[in-house]
PyMOL CGO cylinders between C-alpha atoms (Angstrom):
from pymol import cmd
from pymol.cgo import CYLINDER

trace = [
    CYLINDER, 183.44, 105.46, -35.48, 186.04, 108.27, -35.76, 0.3, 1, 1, 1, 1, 1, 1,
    CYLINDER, 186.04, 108.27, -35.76, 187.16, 106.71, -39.01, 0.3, 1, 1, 1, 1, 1, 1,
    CYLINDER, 187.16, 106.71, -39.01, 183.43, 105.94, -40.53, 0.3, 1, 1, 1, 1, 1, 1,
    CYLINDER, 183.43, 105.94, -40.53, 182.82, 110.02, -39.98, 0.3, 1, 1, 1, 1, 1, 1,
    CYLINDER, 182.82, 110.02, -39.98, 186.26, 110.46, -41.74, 0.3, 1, 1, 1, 1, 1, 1,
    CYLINDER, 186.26, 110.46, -41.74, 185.69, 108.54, -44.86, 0.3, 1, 1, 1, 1, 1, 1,
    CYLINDER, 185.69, 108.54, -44.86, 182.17, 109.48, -45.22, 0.3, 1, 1, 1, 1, 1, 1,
    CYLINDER, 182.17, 109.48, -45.22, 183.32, 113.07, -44.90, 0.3, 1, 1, 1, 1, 1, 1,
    CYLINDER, 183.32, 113.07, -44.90, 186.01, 112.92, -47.75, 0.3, 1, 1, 1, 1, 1, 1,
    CYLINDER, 186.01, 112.92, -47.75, 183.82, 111.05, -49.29, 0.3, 1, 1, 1, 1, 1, 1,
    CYLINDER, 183.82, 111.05, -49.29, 181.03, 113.95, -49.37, 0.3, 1, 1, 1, 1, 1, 1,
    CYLINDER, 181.03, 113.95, -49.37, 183.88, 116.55, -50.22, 0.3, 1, 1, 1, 1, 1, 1,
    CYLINDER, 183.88, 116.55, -50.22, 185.18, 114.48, -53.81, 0.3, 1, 1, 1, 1, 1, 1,
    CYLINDER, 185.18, 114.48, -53.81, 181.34, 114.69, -54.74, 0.3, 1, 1, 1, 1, 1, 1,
    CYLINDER, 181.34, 114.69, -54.74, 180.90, 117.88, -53.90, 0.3, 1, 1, 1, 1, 1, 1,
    CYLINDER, 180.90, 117.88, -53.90, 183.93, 118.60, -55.78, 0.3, 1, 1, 1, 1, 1, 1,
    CYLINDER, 183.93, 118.60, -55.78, 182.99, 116.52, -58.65, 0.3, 1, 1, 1, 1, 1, 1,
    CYLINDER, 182.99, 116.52, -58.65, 179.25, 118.15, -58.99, 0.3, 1, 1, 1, 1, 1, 1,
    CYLINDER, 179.25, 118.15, -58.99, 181.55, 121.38, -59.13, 0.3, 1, 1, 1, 1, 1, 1,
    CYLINDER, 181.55, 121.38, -59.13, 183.44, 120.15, -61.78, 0.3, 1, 1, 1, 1, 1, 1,
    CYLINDER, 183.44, 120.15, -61.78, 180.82, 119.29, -63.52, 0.3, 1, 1, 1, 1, 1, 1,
    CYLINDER, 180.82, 119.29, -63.52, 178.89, 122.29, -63.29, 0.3, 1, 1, 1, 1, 1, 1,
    CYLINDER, 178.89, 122.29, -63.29, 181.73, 124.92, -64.58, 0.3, 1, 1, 1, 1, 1, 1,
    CYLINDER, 181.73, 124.92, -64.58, 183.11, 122.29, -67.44, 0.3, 1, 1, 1, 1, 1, 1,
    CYLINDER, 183.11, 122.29, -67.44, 181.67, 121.54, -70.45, 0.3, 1, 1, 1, 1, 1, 1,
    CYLINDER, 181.67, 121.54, -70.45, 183.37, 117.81, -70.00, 0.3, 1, 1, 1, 1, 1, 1,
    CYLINDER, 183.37, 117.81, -70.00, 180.46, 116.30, -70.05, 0.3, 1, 1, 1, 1, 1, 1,
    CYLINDER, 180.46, 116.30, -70.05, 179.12, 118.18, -73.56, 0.3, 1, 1, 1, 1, 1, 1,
    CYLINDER, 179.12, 118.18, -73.56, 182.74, 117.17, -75.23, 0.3, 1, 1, 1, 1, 1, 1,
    CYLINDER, 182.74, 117.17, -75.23, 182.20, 113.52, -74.48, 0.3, 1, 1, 1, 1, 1, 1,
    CYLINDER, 182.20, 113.52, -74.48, 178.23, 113.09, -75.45, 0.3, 1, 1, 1, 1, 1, 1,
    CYLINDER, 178.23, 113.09, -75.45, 179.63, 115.27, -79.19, 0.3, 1, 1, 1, 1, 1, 1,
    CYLINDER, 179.63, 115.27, -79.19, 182.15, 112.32, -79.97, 0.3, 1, 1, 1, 1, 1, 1,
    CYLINDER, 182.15, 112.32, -79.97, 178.95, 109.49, -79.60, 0.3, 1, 1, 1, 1, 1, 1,
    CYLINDER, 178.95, 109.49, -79.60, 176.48, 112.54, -81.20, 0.3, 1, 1, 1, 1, 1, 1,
    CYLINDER, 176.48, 112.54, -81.20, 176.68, 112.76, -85.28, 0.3, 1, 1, 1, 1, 1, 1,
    CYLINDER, 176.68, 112.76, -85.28, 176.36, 116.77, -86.26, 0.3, 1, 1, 1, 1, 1, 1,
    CYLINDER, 176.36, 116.77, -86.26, 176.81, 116.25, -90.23, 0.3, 1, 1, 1, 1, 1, 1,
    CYLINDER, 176.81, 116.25, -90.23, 173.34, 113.69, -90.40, 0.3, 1, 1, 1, 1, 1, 1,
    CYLINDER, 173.34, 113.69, -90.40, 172.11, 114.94, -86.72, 0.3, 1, 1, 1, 1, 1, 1,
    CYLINDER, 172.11, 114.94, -86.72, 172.06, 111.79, -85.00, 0.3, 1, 1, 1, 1, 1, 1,
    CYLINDER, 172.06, 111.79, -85.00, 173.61, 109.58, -82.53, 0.3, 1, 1, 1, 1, 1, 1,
    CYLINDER, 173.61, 109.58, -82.53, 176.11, 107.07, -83.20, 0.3, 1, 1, 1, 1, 1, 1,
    CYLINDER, 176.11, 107.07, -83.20, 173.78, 103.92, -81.40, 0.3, 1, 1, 1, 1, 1, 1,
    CYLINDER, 173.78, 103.92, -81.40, 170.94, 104.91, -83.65, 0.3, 1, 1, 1, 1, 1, 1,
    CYLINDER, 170.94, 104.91, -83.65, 167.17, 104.36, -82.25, 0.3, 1, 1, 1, 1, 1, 1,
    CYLINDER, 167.17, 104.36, -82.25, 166.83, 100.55, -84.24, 0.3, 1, 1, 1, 1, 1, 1,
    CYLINDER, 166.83, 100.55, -84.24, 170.50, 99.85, -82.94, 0.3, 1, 1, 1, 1, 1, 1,
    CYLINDER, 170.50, 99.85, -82.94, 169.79, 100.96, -79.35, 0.3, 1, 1, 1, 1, 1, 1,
    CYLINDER, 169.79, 100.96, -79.35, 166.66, 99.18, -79.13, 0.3, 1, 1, 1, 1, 1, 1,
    CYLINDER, 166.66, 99.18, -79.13, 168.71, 95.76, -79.73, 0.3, 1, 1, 1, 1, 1, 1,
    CYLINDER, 168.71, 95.76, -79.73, 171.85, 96.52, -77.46, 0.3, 1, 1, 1, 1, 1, 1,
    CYLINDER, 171.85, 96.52, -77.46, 169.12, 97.36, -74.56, 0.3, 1, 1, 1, 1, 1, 1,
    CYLINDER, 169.12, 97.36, -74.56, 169.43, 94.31, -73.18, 0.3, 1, 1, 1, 1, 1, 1,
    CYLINDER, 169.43, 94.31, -73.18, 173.16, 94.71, -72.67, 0.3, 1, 1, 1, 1, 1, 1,
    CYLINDER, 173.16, 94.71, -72.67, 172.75, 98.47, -71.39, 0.3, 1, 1, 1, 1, 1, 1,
    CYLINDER, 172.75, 98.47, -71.39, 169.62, 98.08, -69.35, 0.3, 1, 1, 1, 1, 1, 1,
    CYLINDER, 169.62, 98.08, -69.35, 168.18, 94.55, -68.46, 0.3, 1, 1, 1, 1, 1, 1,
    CYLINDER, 168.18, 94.55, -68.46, 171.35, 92.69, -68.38, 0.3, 1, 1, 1, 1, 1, 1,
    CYLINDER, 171.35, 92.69, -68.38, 173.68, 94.66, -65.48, 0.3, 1, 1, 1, 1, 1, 1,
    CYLINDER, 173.68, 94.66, -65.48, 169.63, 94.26, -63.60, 0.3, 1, 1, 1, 1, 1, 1,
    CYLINDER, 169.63, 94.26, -63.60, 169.72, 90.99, -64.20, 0.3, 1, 1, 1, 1, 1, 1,
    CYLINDER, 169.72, 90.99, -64.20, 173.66, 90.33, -62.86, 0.3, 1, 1, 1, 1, 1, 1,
    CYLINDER, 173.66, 90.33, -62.86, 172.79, 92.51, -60.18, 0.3, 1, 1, 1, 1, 1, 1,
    CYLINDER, 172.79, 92.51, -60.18, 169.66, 90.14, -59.38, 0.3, 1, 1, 1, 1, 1, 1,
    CYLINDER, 169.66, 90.14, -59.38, 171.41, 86.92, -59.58, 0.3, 1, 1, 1, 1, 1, 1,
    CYLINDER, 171.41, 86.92, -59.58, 174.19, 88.23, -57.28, 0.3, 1, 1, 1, 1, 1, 1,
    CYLINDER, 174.19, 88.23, -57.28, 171.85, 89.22, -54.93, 0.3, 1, 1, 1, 1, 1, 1,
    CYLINDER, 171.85, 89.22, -54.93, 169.92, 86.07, -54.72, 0.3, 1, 1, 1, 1, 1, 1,
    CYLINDER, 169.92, 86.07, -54.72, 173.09, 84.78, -54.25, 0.3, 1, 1, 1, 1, 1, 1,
    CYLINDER, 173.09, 84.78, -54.25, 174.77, 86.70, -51.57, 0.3, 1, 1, 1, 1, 1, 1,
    CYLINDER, 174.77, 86.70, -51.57, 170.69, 86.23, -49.68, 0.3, 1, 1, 1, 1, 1, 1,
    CYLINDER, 170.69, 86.23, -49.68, 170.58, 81.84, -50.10, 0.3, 1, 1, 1, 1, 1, 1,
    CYLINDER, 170.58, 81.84, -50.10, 174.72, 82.15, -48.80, 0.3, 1, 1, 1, 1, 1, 1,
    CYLINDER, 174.72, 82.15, -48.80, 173.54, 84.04, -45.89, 0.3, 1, 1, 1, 1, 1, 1,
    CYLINDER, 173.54, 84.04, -45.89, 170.95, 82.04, -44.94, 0.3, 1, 1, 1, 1, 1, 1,
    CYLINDER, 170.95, 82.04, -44.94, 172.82, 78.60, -45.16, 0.3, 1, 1, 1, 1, 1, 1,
    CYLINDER, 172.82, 78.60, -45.16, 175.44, 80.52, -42.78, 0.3, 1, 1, 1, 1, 1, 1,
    CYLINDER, 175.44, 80.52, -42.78, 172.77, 80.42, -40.25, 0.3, 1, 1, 1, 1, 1, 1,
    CYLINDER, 172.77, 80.42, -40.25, 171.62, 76.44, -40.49, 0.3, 1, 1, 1, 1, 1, 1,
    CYLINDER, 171.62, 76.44, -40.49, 175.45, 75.18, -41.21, 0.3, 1, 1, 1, 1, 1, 1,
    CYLINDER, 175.45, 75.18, -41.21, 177.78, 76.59, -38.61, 0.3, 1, 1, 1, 1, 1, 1,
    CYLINDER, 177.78, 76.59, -38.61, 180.86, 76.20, -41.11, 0.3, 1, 1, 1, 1, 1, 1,
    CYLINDER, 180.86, 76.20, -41.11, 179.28, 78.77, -43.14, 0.3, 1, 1, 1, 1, 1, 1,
    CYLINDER, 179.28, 78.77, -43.14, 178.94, 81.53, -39.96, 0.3, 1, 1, 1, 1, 1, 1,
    CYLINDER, 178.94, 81.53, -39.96, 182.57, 82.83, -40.44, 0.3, 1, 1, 1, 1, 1, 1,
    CYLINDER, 182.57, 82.83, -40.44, 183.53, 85.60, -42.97, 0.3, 1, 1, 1, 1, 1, 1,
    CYLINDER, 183.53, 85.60, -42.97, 179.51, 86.43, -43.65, 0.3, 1, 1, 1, 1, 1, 1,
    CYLINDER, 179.51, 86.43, -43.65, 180.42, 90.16, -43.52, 0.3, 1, 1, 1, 1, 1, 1,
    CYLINDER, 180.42, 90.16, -43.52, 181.61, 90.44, -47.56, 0.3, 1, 1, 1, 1, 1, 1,
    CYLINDER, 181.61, 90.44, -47.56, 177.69, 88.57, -48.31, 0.3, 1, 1, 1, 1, 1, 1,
    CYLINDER, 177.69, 88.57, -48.31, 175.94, 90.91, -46.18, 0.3, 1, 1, 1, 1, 1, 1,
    CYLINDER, 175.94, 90.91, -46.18, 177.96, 94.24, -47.01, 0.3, 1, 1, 1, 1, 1, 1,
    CYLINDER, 177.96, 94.24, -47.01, 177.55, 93.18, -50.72, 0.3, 1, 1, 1, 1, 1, 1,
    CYLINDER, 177.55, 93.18, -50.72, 173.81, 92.03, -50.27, 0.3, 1, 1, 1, 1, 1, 1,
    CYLINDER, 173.81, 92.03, -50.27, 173.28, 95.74, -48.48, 0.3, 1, 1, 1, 1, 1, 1,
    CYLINDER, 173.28, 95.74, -48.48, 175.15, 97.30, -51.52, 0.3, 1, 1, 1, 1, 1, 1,
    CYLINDER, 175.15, 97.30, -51.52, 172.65, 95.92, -54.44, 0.3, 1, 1, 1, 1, 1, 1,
    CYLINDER, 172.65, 95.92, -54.44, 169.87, 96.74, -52.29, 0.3, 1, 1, 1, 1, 1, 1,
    CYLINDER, 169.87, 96.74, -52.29, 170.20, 99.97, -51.08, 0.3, 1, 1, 1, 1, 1, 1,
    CYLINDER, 170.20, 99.97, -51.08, 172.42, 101.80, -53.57, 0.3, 1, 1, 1, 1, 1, 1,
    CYLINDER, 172.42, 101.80, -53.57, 169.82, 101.38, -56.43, 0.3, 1, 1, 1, 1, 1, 1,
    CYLINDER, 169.82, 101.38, -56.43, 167.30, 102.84, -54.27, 0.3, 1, 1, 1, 1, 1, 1,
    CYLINDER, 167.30, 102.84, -54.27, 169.18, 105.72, -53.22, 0.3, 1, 1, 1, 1, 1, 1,
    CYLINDER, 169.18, 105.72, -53.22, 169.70, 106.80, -57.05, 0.3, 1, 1, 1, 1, 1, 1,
    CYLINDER, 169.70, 106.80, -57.05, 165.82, 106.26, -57.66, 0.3, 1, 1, 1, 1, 1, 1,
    CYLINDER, 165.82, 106.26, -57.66, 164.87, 108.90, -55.41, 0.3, 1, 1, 1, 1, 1, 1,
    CYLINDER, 164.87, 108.90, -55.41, 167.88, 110.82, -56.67, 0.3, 1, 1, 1, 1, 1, 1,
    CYLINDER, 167.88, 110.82, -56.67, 166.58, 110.72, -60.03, 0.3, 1, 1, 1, 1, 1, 1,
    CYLINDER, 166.58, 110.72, -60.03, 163.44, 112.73, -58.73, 0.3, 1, 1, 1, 1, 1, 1,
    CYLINDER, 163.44, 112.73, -58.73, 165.90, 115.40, -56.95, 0.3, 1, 1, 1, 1, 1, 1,
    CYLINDER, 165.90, 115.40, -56.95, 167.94, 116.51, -60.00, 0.3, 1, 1, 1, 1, 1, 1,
    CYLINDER, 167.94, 116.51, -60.00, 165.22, 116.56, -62.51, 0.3, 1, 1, 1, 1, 1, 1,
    CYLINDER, 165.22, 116.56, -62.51, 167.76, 116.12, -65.36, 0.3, 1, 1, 1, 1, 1, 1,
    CYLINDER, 167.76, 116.12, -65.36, 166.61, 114.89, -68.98, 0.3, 1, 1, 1, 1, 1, 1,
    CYLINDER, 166.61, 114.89, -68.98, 168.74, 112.20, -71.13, 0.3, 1, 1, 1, 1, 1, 1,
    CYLINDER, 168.74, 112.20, -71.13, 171.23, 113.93, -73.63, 0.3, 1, 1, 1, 1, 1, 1,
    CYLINDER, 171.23, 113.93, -73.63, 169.10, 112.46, -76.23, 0.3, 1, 1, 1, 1, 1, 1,
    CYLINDER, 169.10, 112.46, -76.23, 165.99, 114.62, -75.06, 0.3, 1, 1, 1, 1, 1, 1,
    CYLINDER, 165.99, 114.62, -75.06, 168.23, 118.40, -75.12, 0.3, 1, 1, 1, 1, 1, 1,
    CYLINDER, 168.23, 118.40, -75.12, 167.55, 120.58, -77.58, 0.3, 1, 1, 1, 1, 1, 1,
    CYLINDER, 167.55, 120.58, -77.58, 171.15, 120.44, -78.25, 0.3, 1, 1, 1, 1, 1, 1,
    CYLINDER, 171.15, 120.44, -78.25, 171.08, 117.22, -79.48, 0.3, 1, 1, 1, 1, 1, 1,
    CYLINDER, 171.08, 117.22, -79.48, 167.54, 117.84, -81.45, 0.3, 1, 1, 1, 1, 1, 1,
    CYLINDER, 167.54, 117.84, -81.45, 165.64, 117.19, -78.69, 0.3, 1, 1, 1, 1, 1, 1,
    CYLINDER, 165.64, 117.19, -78.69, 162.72, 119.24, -76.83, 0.3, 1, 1, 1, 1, 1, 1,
    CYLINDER, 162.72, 119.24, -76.83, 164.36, 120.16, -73.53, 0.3, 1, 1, 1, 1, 1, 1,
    CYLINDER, 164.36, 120.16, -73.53, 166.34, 122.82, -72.82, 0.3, 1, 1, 1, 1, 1, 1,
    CYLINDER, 166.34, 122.82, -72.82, 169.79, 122.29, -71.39, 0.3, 1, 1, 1, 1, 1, 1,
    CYLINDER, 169.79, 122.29, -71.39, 170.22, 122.95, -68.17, 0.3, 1, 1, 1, 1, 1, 1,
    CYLINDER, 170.22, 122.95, -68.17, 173.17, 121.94, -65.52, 0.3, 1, 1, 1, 1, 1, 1,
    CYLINDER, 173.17, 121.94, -65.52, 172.44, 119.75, -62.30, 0.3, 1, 1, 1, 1, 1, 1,
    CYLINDER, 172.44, 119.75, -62.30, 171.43, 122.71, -59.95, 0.3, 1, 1, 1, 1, 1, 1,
    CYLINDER, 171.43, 122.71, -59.95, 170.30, 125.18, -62.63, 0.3, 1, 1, 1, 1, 1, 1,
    CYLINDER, 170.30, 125.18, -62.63, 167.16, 126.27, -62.80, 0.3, 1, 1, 1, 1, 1, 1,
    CYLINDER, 167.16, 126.27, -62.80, 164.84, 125.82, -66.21, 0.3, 1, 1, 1, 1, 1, 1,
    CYLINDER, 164.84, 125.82, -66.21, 164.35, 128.94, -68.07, 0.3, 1, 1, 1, 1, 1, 1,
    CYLINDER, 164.35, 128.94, -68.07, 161.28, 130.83, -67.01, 0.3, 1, 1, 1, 1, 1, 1,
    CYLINDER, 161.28, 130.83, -67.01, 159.59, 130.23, -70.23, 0.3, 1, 1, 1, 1, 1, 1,
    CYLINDER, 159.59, 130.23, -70.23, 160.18, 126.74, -70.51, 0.3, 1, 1, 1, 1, 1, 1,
    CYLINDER, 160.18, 126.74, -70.51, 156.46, 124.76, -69.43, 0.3, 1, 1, 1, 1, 1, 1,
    CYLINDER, 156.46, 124.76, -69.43, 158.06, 121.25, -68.29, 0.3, 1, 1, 1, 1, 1, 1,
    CYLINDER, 158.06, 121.25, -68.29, 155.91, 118.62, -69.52, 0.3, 1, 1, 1, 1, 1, 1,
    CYLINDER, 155.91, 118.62, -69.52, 157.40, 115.82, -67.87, 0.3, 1, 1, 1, 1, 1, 1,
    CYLINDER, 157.40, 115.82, -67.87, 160.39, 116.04, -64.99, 0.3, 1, 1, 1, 1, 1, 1,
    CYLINDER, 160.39, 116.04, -64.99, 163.77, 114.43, -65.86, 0.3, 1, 1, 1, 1, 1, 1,
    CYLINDER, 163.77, 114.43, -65.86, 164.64, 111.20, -64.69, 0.3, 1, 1, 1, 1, 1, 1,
    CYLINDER, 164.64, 111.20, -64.69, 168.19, 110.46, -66.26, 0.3, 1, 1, 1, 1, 1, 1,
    CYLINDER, 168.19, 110.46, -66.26, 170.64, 112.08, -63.50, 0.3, 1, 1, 1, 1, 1, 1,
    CYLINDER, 170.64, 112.08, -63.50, 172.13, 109.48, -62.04, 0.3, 1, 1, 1, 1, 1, 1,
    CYLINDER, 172.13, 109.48, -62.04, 172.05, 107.11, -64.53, 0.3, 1, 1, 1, 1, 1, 1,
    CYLINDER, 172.05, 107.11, -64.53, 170.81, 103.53, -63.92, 0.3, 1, 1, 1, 1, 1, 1,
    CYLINDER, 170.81, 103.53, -63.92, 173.15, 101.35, -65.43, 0.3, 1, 1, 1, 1, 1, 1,
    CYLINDER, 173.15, 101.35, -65.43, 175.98, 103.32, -63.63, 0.3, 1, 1, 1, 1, 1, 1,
    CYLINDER, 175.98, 103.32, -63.63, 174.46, 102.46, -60.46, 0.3, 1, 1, 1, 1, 1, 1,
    CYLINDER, 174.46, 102.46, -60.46, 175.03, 98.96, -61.37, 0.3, 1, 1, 1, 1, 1, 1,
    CYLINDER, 175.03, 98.96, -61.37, 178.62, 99.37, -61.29, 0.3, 1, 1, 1, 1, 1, 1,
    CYLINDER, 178.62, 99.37, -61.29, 178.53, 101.33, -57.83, 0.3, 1, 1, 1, 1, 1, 1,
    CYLINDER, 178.53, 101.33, -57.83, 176.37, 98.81, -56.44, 0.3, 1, 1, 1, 1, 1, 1,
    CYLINDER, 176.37, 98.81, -56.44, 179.09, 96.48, -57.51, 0.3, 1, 1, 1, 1, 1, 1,
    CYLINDER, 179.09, 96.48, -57.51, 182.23, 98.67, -56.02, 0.3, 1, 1, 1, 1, 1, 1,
    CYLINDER, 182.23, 98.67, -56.02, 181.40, 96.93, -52.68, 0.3, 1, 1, 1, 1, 1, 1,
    CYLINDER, 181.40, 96.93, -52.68, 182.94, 93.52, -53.88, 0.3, 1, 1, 1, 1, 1, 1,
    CYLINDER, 182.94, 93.52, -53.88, 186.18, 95.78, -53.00, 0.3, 1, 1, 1, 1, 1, 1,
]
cmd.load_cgo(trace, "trace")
């Protein structure tokens, strides 16, 4: 137990510290400008080219995640009919736990951080201002919609997937 409250400790200190990072850098800003086209005001993966990589960015890592998790569920459930299947279950389940509950933890994050896609700032010729994690909006901004791109979903694939480590 004593080492659980350790790691989840530092763990809660390197995103704290990361969150600070991010808030008094502009990191984040230099990296979107090398994918974001000033001269002809436009991103690199264009709307028409987006649409047709989608699959690969959105519905794809879903889909791996999906299979993996079916998966991880049938192997668990053999290990309880065939008792040559009962030993070293613990990977399955942590894994199985891992695609299950880290997706849903950045959903409802996603309603906490109200942060728009780079795509929808103002910086980028969008219509929302931009605004860091735990800023506030200006006062005379009326939000139309809240902002559901902070933490992004396909990253959450790849967390989800840190626990085959």
């Amino acid at each position: 137990m004593h080492r659980f409250v350790f790691k989840f400790s530092l763990g809660i200190i390197f995103l704290c510290l990361i969150l600070g990072f991010e808030h008094y850098s502009n990191i984040d800003i230099q990296i979107e400008n090398v994918f974001f086209d000033r001269e002809n005001q436009r991103w690199l993966i264009y709307p028409a080219l987006h649409k047709e990589l989608s699959f690969l960015f959105y519905k794809g890592l879903k889909q791996v995640l999906m299979v993996i998790g079916i998966f991880c569920f049938v192997r668990l459930l053999a290990s309880i009919k065939y008792k040559d299947l009962r030993t070293n279950n613990r990977p399955f389940l942590i894994l199985l736990l891992s695609i299950i509950f880290v997706p849903l933890v950045v959903a409802g994050a996603k309603y906490f951080t109200n942060v728009y896609c780079p795509y929808q700032l103002d910086i980028y010729n969008g219509a929302y201002p931009f605004v860091r994690i735990v800023d506030a909006y200006p006062a005379d901004f009326i939000q139309p919609k809240p902002g559901r791109c902070f933490p992004a979903g396909h990253a959450t694939a790849g967390v989800a997937l840190m626990a085959v480590f």
